[in-house]
KOLVOKE-523944 format. One record per residue: residue number from 1; residue in one letter; x, y, z of N, C-alpha, C, O in turn. Coordinates in nm, 2 decimals, decimal comma, always signed. Layout:
BEGIN
REC pos code    npx    npy    npz   capx   capy   capz    cpx    cpy    cpz    opx    opy    opz
REC NUM    a      X      Y      Z      X      Y      Z      X      Y      Z      X      Y      Z
...
# end
This chain:
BEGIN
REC pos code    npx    npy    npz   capx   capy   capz    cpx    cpy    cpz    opx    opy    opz
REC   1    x  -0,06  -5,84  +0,66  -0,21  -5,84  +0,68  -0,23  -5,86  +0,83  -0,16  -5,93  +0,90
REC   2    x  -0,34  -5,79  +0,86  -0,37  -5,81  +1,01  -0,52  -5,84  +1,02  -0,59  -5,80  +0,93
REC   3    x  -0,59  -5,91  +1,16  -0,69  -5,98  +1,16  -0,77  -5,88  +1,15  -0,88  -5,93  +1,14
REC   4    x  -0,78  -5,72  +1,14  -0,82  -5,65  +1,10  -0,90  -5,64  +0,96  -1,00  -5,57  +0,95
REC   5    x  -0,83  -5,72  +0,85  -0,86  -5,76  +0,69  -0,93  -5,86  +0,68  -0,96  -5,90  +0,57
REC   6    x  -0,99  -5,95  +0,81  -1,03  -6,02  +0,79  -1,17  -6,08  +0,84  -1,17  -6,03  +0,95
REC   7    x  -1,24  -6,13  +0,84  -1,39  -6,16  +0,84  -1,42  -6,29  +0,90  -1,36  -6,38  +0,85
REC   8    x  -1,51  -6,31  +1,02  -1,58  -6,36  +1,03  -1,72  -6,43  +1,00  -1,81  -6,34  +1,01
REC   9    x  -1,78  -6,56  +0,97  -1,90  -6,58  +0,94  -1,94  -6,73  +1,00  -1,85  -6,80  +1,04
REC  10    x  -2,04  -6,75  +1,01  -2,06  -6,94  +1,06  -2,03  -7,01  +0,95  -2,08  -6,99  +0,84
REC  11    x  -1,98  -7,09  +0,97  -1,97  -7,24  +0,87  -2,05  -7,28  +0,80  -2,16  -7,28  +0,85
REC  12    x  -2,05  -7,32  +0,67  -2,15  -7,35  +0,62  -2,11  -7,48  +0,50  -2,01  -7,49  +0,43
REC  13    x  -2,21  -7,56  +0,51  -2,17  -7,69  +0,42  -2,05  -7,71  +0,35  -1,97  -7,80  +0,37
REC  14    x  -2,06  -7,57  +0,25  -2,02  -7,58  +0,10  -1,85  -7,55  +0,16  -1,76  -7,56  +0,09
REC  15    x  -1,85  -7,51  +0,26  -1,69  -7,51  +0,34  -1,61  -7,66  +0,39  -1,50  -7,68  +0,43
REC  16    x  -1,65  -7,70  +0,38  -1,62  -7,86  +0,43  -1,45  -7,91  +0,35  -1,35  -7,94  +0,39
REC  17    x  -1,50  -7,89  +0,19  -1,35  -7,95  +0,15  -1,25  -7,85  +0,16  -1,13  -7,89  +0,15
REC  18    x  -1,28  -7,70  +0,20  -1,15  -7,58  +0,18  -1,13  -7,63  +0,40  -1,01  -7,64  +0,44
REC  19    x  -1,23  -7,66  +0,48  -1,19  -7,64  +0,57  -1,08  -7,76  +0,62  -0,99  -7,74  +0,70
REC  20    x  -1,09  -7,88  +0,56  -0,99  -8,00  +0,53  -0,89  -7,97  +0,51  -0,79  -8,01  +0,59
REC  21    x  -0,87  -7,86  +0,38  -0,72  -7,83  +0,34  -0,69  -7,74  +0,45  -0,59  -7,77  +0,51
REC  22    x  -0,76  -7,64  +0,51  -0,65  -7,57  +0,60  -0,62  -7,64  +0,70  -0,50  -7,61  +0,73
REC  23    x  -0,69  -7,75  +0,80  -0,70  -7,87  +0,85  -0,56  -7,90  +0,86  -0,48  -7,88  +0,94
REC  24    x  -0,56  -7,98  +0,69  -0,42  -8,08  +0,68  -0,30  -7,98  +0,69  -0,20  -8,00  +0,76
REC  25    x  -0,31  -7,86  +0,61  -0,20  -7,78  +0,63  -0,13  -7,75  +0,71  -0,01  -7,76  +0,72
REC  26    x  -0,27  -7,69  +0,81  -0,23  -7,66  +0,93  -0,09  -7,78  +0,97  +0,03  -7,78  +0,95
REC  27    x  -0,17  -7,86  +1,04  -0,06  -7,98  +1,08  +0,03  -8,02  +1,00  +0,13  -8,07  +1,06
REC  28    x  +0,04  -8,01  +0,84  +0,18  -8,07  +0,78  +0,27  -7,96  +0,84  +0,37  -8,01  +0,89
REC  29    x  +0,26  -7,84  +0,85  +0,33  -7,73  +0,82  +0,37  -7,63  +1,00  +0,47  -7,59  +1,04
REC  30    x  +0,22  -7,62  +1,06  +0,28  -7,57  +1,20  +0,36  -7,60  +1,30  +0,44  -7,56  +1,38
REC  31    x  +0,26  -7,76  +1,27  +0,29  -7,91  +1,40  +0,41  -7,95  +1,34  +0,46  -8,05  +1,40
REC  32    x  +0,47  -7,92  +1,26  +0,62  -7,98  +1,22  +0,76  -7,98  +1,35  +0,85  -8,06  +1,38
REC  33    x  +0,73  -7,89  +1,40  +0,83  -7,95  +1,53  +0,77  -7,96  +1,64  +0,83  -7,94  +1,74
REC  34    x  +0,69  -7,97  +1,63  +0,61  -8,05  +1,76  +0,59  -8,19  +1,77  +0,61  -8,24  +1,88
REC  35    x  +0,55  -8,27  +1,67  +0,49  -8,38  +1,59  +0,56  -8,43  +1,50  +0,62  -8,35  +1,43
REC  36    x  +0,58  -8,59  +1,47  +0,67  -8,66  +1,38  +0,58  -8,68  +1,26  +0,46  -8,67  +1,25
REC  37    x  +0,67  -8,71  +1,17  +0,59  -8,72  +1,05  +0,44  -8,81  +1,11  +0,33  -8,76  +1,13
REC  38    x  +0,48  -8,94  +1,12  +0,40  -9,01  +1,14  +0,26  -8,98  +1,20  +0,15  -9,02  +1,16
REC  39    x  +0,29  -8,88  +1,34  +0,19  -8,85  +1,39  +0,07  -8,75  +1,30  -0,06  -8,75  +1,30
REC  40    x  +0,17  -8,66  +1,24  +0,09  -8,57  +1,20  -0,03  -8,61  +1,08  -0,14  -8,57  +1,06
REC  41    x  +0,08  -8,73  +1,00  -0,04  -8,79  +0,91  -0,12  -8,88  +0,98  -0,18  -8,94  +0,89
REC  42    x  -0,15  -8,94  +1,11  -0,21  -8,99  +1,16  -0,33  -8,86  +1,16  -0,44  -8,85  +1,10
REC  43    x  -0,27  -8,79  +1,21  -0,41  -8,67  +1,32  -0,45  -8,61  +1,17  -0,57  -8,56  +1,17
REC  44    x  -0,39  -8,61  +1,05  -0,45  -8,51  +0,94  -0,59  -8,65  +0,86  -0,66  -8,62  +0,77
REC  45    x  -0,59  -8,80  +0,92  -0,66  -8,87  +0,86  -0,76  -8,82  +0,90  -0,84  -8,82  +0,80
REC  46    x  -0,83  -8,76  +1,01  -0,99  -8,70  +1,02  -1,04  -8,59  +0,97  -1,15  -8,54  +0,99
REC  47    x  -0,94  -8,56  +0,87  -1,01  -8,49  +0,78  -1,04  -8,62  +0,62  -1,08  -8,57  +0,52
REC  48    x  -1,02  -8,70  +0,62  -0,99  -8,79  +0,54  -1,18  -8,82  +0,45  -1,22  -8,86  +0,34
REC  49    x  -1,24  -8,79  +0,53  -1,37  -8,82  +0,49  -1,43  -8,69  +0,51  -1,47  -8,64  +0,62
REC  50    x  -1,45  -8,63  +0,39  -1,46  -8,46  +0,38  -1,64  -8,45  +0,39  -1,68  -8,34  +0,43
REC  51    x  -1,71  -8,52  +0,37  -1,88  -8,53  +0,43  -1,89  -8,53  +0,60  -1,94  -8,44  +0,67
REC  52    x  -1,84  -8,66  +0,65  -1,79  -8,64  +0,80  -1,71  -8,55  +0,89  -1,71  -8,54  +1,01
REC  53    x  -1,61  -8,46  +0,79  -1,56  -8,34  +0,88  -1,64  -8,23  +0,86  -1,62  -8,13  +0,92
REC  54    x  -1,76  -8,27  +0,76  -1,84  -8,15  +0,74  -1,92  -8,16  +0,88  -1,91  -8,10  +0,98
REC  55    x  -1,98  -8,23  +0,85  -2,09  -8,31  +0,97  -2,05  -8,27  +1,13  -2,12  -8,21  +1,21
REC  56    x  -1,89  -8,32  +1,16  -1,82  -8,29  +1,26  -1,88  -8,09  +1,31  -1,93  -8,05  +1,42
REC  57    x  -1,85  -8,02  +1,19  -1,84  -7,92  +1,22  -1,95  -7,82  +1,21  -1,96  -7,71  +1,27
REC  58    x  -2,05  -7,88  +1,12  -2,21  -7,87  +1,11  -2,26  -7,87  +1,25  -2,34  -7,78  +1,30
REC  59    x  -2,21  -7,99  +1,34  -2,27  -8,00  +1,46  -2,20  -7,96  +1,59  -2,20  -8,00  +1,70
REC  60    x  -2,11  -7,85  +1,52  -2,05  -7,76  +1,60  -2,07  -7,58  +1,60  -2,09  -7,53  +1,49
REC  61    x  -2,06  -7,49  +1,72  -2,07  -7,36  +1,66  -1,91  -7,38  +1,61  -1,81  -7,41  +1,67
REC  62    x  -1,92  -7,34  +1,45  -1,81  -7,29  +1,37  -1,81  -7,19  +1,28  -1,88  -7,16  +1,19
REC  63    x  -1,68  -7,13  +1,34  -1,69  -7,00  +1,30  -1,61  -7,00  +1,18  -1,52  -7,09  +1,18
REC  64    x  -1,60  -6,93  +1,06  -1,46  -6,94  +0,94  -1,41  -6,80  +0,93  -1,48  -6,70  +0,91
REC  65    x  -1,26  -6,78  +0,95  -1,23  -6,66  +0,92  -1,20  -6,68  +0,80  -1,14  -6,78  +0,76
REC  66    x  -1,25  -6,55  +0,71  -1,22  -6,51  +0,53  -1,10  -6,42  +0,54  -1,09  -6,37  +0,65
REC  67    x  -1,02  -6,39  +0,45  -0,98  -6,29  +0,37  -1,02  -6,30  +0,22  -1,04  -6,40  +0,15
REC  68    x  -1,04  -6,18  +0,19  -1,08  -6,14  +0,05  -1,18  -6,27  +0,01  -1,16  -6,34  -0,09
REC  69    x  -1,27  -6,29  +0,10  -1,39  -6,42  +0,08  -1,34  -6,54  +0,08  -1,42  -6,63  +0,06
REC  70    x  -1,21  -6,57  +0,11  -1,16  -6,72  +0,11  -1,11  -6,72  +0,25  -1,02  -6,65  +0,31
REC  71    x  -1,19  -6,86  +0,31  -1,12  -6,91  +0,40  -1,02  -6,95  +0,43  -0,97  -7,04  +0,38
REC  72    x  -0,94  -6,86  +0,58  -0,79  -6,91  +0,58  -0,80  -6,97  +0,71  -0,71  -7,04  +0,74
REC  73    x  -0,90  -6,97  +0,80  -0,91  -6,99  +0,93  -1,07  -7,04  +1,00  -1,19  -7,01  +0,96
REC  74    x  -1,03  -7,13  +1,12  -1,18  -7,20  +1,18  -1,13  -7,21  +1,32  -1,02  -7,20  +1,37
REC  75    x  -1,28  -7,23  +1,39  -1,28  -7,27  +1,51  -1,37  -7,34  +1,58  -1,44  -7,24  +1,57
REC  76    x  -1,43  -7,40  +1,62  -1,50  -7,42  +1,70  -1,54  -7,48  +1,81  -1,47  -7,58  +1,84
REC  77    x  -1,67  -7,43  +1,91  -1,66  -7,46  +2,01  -1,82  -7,58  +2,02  -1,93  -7,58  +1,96
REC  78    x  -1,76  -7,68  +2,12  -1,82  -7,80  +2,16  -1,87  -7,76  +2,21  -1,82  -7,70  +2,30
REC  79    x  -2,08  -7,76  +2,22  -2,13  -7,77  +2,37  -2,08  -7,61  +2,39  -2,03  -7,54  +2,31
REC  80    x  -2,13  -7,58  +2,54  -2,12  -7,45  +2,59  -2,01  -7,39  +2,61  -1,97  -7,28  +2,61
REC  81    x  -1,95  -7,51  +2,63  -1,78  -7,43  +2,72  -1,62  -7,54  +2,66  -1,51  -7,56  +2,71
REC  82    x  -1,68  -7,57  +2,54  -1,52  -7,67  +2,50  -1,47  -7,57  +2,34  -1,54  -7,53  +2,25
REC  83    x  -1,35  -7,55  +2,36  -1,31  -7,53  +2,21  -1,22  -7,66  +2,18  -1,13  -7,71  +2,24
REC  84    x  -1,30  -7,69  +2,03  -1,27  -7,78  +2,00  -1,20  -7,81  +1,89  -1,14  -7,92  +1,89
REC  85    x  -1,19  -7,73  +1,79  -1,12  -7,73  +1,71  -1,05  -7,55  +1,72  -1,10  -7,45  +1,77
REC  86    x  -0,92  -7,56  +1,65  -0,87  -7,40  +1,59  -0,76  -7,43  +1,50  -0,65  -7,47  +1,54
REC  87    x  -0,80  -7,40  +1,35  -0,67  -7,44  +1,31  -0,68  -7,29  +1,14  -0,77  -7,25  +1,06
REC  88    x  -0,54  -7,26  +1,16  -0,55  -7,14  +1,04  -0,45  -7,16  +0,97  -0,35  -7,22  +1,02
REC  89    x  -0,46  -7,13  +0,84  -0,37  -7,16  +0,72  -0,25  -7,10  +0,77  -0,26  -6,99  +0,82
REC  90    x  -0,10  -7,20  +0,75  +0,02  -7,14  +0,72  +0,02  -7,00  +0,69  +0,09  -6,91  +0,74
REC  91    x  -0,05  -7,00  +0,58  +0,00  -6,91  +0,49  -0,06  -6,79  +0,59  -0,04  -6,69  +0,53
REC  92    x  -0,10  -6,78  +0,67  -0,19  -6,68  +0,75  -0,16  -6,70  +0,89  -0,22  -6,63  +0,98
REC  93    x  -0,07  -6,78  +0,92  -0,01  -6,79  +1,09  +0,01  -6,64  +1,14  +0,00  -6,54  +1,07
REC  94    x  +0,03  -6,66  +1,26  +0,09  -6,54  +1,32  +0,06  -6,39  +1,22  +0,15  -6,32  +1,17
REC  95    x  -0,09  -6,38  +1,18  -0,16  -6,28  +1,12  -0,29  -6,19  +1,24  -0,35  -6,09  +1,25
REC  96    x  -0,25  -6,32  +1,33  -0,38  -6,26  +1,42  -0,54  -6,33  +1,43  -0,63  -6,31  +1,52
REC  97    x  -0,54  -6,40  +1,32  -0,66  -6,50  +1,30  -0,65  -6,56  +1,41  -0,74  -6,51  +1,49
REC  98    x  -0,57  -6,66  +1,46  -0,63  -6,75  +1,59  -0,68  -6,65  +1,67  -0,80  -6,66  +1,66
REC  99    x  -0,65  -6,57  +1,73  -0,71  -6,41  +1,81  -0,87  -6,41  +1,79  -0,96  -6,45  +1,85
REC 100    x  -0,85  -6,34  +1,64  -0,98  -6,30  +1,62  -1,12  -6,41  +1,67  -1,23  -6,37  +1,70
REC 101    x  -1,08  -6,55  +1,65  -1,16  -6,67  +1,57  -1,21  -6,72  +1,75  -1,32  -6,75  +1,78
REC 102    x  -1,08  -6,70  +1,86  -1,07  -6,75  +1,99  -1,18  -6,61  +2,03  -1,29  -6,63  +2,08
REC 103    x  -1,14  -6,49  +2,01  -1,21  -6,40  +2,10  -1,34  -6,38  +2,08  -1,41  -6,32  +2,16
REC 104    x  -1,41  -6,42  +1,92  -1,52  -6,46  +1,91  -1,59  -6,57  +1,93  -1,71  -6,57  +1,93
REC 105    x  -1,52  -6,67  +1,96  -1,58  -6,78  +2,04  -1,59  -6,76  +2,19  -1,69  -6,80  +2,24
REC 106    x  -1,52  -6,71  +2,26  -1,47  -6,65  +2,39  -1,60  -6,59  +2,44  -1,67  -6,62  +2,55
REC 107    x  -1,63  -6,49  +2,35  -1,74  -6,40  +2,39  -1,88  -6,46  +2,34  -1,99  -6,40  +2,38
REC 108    x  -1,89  -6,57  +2,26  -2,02  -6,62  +2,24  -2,02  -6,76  +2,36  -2,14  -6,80  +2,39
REC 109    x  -1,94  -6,82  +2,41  -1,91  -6,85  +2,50  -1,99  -6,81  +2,65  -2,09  -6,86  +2,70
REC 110    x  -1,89  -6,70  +2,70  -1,95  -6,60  +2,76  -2,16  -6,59  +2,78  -2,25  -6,62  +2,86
REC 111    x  -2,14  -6,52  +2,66  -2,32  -6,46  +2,60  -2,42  -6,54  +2,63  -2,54  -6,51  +2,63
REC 112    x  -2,35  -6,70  +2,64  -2,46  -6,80  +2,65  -2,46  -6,90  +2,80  -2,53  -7,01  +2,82
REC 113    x  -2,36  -6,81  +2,89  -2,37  -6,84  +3,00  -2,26  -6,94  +3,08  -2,29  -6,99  +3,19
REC 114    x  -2,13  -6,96  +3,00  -2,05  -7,03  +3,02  -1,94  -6,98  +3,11  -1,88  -6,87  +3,08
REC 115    x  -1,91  -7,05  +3,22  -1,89  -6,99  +3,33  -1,72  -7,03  +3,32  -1,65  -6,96  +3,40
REC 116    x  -1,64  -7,14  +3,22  -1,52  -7,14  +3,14  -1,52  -7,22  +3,03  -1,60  -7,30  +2,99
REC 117    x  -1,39  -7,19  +2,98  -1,39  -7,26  +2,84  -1,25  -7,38  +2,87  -1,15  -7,34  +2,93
REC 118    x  -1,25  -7,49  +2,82  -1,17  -7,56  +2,82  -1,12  -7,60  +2,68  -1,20  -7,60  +2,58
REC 119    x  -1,03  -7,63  +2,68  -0,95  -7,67  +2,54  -0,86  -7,82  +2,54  -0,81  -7,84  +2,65
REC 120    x  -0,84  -7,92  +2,44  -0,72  -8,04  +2,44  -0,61  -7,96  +2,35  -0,60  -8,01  +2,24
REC 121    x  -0,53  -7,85  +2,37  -0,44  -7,78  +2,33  -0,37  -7,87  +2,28  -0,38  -7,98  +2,34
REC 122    x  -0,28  -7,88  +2,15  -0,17  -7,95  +2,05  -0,09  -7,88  +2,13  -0,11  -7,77  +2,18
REC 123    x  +0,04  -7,97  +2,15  +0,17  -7,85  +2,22  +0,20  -7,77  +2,13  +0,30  -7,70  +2,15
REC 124    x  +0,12  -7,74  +1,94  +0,17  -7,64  +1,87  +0,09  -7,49  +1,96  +0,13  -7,38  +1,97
REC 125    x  -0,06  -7,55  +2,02  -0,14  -7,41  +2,03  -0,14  -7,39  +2,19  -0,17  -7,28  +2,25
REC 126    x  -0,10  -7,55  +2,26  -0,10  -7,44  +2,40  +0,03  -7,33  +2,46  +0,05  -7,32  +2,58
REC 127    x  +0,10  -7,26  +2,34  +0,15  -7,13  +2,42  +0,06  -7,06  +2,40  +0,01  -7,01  +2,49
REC 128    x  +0,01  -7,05  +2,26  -0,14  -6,95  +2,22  -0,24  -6,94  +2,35  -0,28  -6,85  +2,41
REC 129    x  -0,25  -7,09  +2,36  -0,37  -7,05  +2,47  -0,32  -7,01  +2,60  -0,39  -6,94  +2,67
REC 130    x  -0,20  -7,04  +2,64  -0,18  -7,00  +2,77  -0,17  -6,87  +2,79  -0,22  -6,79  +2,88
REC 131    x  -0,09  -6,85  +2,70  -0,05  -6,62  +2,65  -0,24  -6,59  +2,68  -0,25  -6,47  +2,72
REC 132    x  -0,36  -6,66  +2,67  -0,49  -6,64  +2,66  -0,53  -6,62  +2,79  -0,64  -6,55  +2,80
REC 133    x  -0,47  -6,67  +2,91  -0,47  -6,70  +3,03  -0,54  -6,85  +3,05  -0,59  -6,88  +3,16
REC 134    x  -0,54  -6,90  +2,96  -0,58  -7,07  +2,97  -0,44  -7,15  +3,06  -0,31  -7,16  +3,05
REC 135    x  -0,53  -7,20  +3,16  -0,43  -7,35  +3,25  -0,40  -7,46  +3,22  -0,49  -7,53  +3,18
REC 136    x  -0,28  -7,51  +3,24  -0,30  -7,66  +3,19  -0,38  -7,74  +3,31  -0,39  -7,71  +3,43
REC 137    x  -0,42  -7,81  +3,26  -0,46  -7,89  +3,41  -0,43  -8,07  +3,41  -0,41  -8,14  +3,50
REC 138    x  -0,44  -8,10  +3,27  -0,37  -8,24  +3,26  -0,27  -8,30  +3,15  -0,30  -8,24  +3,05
REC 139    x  -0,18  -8,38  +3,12  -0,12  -8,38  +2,99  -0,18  -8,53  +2,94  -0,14  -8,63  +3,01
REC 140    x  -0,28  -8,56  +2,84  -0,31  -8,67  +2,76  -0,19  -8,71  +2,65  -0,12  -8,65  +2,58
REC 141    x  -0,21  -8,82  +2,68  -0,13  -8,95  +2,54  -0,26  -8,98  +2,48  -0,35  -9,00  +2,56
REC 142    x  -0,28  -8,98  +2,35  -0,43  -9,04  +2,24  -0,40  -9,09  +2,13  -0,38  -9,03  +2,02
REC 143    x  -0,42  -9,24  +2,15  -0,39  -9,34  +2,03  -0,48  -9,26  +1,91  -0,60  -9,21  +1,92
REC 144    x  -0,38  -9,25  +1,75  -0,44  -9,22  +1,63  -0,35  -9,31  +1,56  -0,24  -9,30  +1,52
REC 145    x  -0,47  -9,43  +1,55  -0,40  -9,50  +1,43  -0,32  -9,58  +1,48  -0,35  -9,66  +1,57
REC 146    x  -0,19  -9,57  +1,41  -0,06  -9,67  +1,48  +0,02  -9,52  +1,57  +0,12  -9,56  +1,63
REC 147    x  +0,00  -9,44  +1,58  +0,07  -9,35  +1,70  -0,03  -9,30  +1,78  -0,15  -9,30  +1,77
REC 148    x  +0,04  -9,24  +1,86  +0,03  -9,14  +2,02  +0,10  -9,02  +1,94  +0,19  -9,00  +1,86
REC 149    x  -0,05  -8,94  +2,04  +0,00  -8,78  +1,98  -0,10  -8,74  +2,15  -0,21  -8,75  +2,20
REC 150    x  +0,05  -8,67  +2,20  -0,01  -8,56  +2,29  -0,04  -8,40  +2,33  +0,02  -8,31  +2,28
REC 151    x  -0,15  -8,39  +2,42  -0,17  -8,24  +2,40  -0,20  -8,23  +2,54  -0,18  -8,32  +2,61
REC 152    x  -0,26  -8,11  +2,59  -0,29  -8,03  +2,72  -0,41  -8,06  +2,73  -0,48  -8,07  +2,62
REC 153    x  -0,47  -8,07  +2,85  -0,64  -8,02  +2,86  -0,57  -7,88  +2,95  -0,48  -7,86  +3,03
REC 154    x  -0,67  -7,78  +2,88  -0,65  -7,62  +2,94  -0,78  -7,56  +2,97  -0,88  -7,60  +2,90
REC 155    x  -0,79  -7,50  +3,05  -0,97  -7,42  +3,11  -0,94  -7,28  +3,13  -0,85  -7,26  +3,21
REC 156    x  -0,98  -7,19  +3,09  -0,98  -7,07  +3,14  -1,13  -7,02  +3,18  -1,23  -7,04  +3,11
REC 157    x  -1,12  -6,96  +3,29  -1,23  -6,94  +3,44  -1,24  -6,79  +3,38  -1,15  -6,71  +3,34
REC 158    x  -1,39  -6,76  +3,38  -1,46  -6,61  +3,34  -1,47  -6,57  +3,48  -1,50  -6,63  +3,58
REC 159    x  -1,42  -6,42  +3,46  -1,49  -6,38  +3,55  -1,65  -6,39  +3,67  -1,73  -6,48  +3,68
REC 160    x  -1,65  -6,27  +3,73  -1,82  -6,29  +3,77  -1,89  -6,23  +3,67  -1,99  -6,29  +3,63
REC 161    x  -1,84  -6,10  +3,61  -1,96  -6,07  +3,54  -1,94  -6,16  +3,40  -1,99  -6,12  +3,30
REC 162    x  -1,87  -6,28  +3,38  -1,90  -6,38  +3,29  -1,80  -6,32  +3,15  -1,79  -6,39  +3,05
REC 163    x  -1,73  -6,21  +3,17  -1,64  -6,22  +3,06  -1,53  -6,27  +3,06  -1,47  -6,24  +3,16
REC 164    x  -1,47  -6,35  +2,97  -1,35  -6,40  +2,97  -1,26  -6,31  +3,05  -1,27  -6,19  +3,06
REC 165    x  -1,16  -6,39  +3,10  -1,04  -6,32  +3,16  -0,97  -6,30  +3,03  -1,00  -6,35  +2,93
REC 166    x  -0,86  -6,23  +3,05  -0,80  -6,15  +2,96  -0,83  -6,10  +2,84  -0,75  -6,05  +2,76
REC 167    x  -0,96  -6,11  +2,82  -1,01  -6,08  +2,65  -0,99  -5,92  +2,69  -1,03  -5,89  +2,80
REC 168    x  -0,92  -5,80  +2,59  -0,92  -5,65  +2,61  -1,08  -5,63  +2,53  -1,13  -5,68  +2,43
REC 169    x  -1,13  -5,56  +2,62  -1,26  -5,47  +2,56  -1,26  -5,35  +2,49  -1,36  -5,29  +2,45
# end
């Protein structure tokens, strides 16, 4: 399958406990060599209260990619210019989804006057993002729990006429 089979729409309430599971998945299963057990069930606790990750994401633009009407994939972006979450079912990795989910945020981004986008990349997504033309610009350590789990802050700079760099038109 390719992101071509698959669908975009905004988030909506009744998504909250399916967006949890792809959440936790994500991290048992992508972040596995990136991340020690420990950590990963640290970072999969914020999904742990399925009202407040709704809320999280309610008060975020989020986007859900479908196949065949079931969500395999999310993203969203913080404020004008942060992506803040991106996380897609295993079962749907390397399908194309993070693509689709990033270049529609990218361009609503963009549309609303954001001059770049910055990201706290997992070392599972910042090749993703870099292949994006996203920079690293700092490496954080961030207590969860009883561990440290680190990631990238990344920015990628729009052009002048305000479109993402590298997005193909």
């Amino acid at each position: 399958m390719t992101a071509a089979s698959a669908t975009l729409r905004p988030y909506l309430p009744a998504d909250a406990r399916a967006l949890a599971e792809i959440f936790c998945a994500s991290i048992e299963i992508l972040a596995e060599d990136d991340y020690s057990e420990g950590q990963r069930a640290a970072w999969m606790t914020l999904a742990d209260n399925i009202p407040a990750f709704g809320k999280k994401l309610a008060g975020e633009l989020t986007l859900v990619a479908l196949r065949d009407g079931e969500p395999v994939g999310f993203a969203a972006l913080k404020g004008a210019d942060c992506i803040d979450m991106l996380y897609v079912h295993p079962d749907h990795a390397r399908a194309k989804i993070a693509t689709l989910l990033i270049d529609a945020l990218e361009k609503l981004a963009a549309a609303r006057g954001a001059k770049k986008l910055t990201t706290d990349a997992s070392d599972t997504a910042r090749p993703f993002f870099a292949a994006r033309g996203y920079v690293g610009m700092s490496r954080n350590v961030l207590p969860l729990g009883d561990e440290w789990l680190a990631n990238t802050s990344m920015v990628k700079t729009f052009v002048a006429d305000n479109e993402p760099r590298g997005v193909l038109q």
